[in-house]
C-alpha atoms as a printed R data frame, in Angstrom:
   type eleno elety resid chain resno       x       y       z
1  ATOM     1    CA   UNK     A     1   5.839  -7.585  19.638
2  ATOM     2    CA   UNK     A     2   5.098 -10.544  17.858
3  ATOM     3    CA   UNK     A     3   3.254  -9.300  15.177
4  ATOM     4    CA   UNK     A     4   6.799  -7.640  14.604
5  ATOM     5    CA   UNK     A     5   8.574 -10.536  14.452
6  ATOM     6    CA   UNK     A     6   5.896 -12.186  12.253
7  ATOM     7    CA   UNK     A     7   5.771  -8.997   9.418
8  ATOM     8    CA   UNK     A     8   9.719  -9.461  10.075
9  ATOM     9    CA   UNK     A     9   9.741 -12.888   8.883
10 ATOM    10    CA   UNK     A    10   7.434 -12.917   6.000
11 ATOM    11    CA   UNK     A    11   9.736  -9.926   4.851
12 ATOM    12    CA   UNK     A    12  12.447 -12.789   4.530
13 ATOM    13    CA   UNK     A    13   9.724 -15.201   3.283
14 ATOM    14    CA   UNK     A    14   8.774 -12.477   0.727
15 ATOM    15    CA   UNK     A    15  12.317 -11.307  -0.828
16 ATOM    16    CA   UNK     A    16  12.752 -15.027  -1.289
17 ATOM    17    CA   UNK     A    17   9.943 -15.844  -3.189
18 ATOM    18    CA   UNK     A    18  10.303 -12.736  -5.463
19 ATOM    19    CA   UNK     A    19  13.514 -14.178  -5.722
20 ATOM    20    CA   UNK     A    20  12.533 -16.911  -7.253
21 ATOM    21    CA   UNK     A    21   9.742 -15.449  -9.228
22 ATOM    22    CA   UNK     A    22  11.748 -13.289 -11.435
23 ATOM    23    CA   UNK     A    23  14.590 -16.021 -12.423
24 ATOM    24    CA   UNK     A    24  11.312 -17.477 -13.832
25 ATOM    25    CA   UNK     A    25   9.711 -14.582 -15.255
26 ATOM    26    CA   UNK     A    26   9.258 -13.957 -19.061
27 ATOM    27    CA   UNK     A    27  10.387 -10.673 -19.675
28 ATOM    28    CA   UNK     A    28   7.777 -10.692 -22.698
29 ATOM    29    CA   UNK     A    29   4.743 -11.215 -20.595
30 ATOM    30    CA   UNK     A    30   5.466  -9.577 -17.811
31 ATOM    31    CA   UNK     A    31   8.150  -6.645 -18.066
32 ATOM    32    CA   UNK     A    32   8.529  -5.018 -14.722
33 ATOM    33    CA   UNK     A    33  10.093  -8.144 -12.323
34 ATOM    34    CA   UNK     A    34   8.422  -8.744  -8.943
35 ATOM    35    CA   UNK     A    35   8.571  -6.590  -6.187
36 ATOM    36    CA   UNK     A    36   9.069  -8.068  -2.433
37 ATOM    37    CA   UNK     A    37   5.590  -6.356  -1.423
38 ATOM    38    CA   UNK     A    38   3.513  -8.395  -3.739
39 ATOM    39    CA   UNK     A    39   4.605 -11.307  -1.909
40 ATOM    40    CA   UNK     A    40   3.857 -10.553   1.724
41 ATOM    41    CA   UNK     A    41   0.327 -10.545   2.472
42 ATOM    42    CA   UNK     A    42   0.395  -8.489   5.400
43 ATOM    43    CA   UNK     A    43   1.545  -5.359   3.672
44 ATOM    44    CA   UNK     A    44  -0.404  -6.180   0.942
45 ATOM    45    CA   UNK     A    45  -3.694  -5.641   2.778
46 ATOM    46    CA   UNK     A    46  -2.628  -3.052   4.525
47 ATOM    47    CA   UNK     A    47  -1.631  -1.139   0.819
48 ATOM    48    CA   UNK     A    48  -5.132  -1.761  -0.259
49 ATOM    49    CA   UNK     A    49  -6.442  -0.472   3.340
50 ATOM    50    CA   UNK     A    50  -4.013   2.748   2.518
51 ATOM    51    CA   UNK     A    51  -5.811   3.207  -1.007
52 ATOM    52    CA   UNK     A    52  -9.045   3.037   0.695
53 ATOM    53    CA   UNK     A    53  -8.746   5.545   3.391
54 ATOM    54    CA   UNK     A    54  -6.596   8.153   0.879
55 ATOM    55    CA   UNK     A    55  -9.237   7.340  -1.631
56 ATOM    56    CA   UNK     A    56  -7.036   6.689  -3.886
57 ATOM    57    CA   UNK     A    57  -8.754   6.012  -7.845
58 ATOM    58    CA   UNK     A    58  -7.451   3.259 -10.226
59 ATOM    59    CA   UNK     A    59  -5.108   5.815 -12.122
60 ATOM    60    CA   UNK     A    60  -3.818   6.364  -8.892
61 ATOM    61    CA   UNK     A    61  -4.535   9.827  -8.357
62 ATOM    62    CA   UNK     A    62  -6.034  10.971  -5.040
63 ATOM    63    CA   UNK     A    63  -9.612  11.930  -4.223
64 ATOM    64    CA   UNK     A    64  -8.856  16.303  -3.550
65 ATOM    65    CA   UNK     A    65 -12.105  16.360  -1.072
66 ATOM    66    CA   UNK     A    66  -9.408  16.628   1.784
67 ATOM    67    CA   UNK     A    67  -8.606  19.924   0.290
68 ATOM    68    CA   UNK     A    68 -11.983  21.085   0.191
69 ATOM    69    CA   UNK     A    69 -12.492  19.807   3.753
70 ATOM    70    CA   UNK     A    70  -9.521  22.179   4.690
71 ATOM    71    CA   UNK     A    71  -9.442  25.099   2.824
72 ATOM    72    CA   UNK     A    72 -13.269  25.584   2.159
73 ATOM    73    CA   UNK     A    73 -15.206  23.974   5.409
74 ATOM    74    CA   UNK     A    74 -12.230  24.747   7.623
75 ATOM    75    CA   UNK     A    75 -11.984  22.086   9.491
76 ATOM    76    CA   UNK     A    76  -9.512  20.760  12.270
77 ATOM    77    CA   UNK     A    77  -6.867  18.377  11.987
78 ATOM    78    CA   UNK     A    78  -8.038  15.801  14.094
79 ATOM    79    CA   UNK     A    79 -11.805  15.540  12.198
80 ATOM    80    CA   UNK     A    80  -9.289  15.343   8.986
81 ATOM    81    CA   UNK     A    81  -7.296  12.445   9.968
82 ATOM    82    CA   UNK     A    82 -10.524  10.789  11.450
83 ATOM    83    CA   UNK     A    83 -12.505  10.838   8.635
84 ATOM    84    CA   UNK     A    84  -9.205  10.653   5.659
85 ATOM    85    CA   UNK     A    85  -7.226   8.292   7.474
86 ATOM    86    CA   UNK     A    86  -4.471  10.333   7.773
């Protein structure tokens, strides 16, 4: 419950810190403006935690083994989600 709270308040913390980063931001340098997310360290470990388990590659495309694991080895859903992360 707290660590609800907690997540809840660095949103806030977050949104106001993008906030402020983009009326600061060059537009030259840096084109796309902040995004909430990269503010919040939380989430921010947990979306490289994500990447890992999906096996996600730099050009952001996904590792297709899980189809493999389905289709060719046949196996269940719960050995899936165990070893993908799913």
């Amino acid at each position: 419950m707290n660590e609800g709270r907690d997540r809840g308040l660095w949103f806030h913390t977050a949104a106001i810190e993008a906030t402020l980063a983009n009326t600061v931001r060059d537009p030259k340098k840096k084109r796309k403006p902040w995004k909430t997310i990269e503010f919040h360290p939380w989430e921010e470990n947990d979306k490289r935690e994500r990447d890992k388990r999906t096996r996600r590659k730099a050009d952001g495309k996904v590792d297709v083994s899980i189809l493999k694991a389905v289709f060719v080895d046949r196996r269940g859903l719960s050995e899936i989600e165990d070893e993908f992360g799913i």
